[in-house]
C-alpha positions, 0 to 999 in steps of 0.5 A, a space after each residue: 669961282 673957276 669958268 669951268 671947273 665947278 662940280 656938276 652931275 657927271 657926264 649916240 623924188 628918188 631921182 636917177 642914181 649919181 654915178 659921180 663919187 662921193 656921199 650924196 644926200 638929196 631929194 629931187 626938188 618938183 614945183 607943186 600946186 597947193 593941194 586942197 586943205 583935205 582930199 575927204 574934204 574935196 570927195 565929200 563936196 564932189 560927191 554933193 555935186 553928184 547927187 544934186 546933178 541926178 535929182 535935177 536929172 530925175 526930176 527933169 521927166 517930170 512936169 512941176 505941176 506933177 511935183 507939186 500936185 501928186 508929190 506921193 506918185 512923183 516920189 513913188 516913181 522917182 524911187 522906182 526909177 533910182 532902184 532901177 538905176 543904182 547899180 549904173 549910179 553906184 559905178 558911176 560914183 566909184 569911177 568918179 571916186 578914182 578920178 577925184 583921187 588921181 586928180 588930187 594926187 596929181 596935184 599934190 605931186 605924187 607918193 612923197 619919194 624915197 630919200 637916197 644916200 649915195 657914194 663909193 668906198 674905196 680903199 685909203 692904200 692906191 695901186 699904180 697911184 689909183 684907189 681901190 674899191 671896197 667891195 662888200 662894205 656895210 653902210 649903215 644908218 639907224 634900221 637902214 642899210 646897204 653893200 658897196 658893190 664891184 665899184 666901191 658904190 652904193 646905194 642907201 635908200 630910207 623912207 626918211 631923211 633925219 631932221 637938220 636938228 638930230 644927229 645920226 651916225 652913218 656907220 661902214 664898216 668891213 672885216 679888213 678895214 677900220 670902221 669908220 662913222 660919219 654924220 648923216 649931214 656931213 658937208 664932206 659928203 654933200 651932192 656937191 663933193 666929189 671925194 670918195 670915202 676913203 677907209 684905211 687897212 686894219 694893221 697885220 702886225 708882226 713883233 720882231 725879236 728885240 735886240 739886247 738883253 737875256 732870251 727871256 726878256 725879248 721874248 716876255 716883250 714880245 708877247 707882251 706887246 702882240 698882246 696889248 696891240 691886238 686888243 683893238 680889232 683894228 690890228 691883227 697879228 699873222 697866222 702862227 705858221 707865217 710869223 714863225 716862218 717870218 721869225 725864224 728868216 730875220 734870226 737866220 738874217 741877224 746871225 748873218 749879219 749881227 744886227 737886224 736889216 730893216 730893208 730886210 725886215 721890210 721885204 721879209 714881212 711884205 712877203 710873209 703879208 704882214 704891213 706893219 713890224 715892231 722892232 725894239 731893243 732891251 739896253 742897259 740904261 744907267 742903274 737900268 734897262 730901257 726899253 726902246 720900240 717903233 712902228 714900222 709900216 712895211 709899205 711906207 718904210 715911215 716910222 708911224 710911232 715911237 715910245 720908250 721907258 725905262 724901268 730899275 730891273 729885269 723884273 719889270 719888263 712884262 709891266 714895262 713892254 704893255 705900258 710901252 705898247 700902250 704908247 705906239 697905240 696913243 700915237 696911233 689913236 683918233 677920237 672924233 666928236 660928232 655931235 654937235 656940228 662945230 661951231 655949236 650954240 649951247 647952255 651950260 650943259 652940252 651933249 657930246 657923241 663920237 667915235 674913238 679907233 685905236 684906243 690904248 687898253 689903260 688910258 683913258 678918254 676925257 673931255 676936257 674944256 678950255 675957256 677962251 683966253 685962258 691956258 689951263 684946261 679943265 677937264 671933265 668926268 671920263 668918257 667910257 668908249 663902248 665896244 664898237 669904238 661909240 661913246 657919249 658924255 653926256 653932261 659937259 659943263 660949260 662954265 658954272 649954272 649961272 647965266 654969263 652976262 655975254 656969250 663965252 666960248 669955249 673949245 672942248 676937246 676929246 684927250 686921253 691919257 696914260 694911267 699917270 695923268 689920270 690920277 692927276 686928273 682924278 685928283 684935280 677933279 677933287 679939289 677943283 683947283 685952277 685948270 692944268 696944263 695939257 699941252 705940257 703933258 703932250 710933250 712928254 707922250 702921256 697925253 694926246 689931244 686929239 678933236 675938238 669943236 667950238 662952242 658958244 654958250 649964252 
């Protein structure tokens, strides 16, 4: 019997405001003495008191002799004098009332305060090598939420702050930016770090016209590509008007020259406000063509991802330009496990929540278990990214349901693979054989493993 292989069910006081940058999470610490076990409990017996205090002060105008002797007169007069006097005794026992309730706050210490979330947003990209703020942010969390300001600051006030056992996501979100989710607890952000959040640019892409080939095959690549790139809301594609105008300068540039310039490919597409470029070429590769493209960032000059295929005719590259786009966003891809904090104490079943930005349309995401001291990994039923990027699995199994002797460890780790490895995967999952070998498949660029958290099971 396989560690993790067996079948199982398948599988989201308010002090002064720091102005020091960074994610703050605090409660202004106040020394307190022990209130009374009840406040109703403290007014009842102070009400007692009262009452007692005026019937000896009634009854001090009269003799005990008067008490006991003519008991129906004393009592006549007495009430007499009451009415007479209970508006006077009505206000005193309301002022008393107010003082009870001001000393007993005073020494509960107060209205429990707000909790406070503080920090700044700034952008990931530096000009003249210092950050720039992100002004109108949204930041999130659950029903509350507040705006990064002219300094990339904020302020988040809540009634209350999450328990140390629930997990929340702490969400910032911003049209020009990639969304980016965070723990509510996240040790980055604690009172004592000093690092700003930073989030990245979304992509505006352009998609050059790809060397080689017939007009019809660059061009079926490059719609293809604009197509399956903009899928995810983190890339855009230029305004029609600008990527013509662009277009239309690099044609004019490569019948100058013959072949294309990147140095000029940059500077053009800076100019016309793009920030990334897909550059490609169609070749004659054996029996047939391959398909060869890159990411370029425009502001970098780096090259942020490759990917190449080769296919038997003409007639494949719609097909062939999609899978390949497919590929650049698999390097670009970041799944995060939020839930639980590594390292993690579970049973055999654990629940596991994150964020996933950058996902390639036909991969797919899994979570997959590796024993320690074992190689072979076993993964688990497919993870479904919701639209915001947001995903749950929510029945990962560590082993099978028997209790181990000792504590195990595991790791387990988010992947995705391309449509190839995913039947694999599906047919492994059939047949629940010993493990499979993905670290192999990385090196052919049809899997990525991208997070991973440790967890002991007992």
């Amino acid at each position: 019997m396989p560690l993790a292989g067996s079948k199982a069910p398948a599988c989201s006081s308010l002090p002064s405001v720091s102005c020091r940058p960074g994610l703050r999470i605090f409660q202004a610490a106040q020394a307190r003495i022990a209130p009374p076990t009840s406040f109703m409990n403290f007014f009842w017996f102070t009400l007692m008191a009262v009452f007692a205090a005026m019937l000896v002060a009634f009854a001090s105008s009269a003799t005990a002799r008067d008490i006991l002797t003519q008991p129906a007169a004393f009592l006549l007069e007495w009430l007499s004098n009451f009415v007479e006097e209970l508006s006077a005794a009505l206000t005193s026992l309301l002022l008393l009332a107010l003082t009870a309730l001001c000393f007993w706050l005073a020494l509960k210490g107060g209205p429990d305060p707000p909790f406070v979330l503080t920090g700044r947003v700034v952008s990931e990209e530096r000009v003249d090598s210092k950050p720039t703020p992100v002004v109108g942010a949204s930041v999130r969390l659950e029903q509350y939420e507040a705006r990064t300001q002219d300094d990339g600051s904020f302020v988040l006030v809540m009634n209350e702050m999450p328990e140390e056992s629930t997990y929340q996501t702490l969400t910032i979100t911003h049209p020009d930016y990639v969304t980016s989710c965070f723990r509510h607890d996240d040790p980055h952000f604690s009172a004592r770090s000093a690092e700003a959040i930073e989030l990245s640019p979304k992509m505006r892409i352009m998609v050059a016209d790809f060397d080689g080939g017939g007009a019809a095959d660059f061009e079926a690549c490059r719609r293809n590509i604009e197509s399956r790139l903009t899928l995810r809301d983190q890339i855009e594609l230029l305004a029609q008007k600008e990527k013509e105008a662009l277009l239309e300068e690099l044609r004019i540039n490569q019948l100058q020259r013959g072949i294309y310039d990147e140095k000029t490919l940059v500077k053009i597409g800076l100019l016309h406000g793009a920030t990334h470029g897909v550059l490609g070429s169609i070749k004659k590769h054996d029996e047939g063509l391959l398909i060869e493209c890159k990411l370029i960032s425009f502001r970098t000059r780096e090259i942020n991802a490759t990917a190449e295929v080769s296919i038997s005719s003409s007639d494949d590259v719609a097909l062939a330009s999609a899978y390949v786009a497919d590929r650049l966003l698999s390097q670009l891809c970041r799944i995060k496990i939020l839930s639980p904090k590594s390292p993690a104490r579970s049973g055999s079943v654990i629940d596991l929540r994150g964020y996933s930005t950058f996902r390639p349309k036909d991969w797919t995401v899994w979570i997959s278990v590796l024993p320690a001291g074992i190689s072979q990994h076993f993964p688990q039923e497919k993870v479904t990214p919701l639209s915001d990027g947001k995903w749950n699995a929510p029945s990962v199994h560590l082993g099978d349901s028997q209790s181990p002797a000792q504590a195990a460890t595991f790791d387990v780790y988010a992947v995705i693979t391309d449509p190839e490895k995913t039947r694999e995967i599906e047919s492994y999952l059939k047949s629940r054989s010993s493990g499979l070998d993905l670290v192999s498949w990385v090196k052919t660029q049809q899997c990525q493993i991208l997070d991973s958290i440790r967890v002991t099971r007992f």
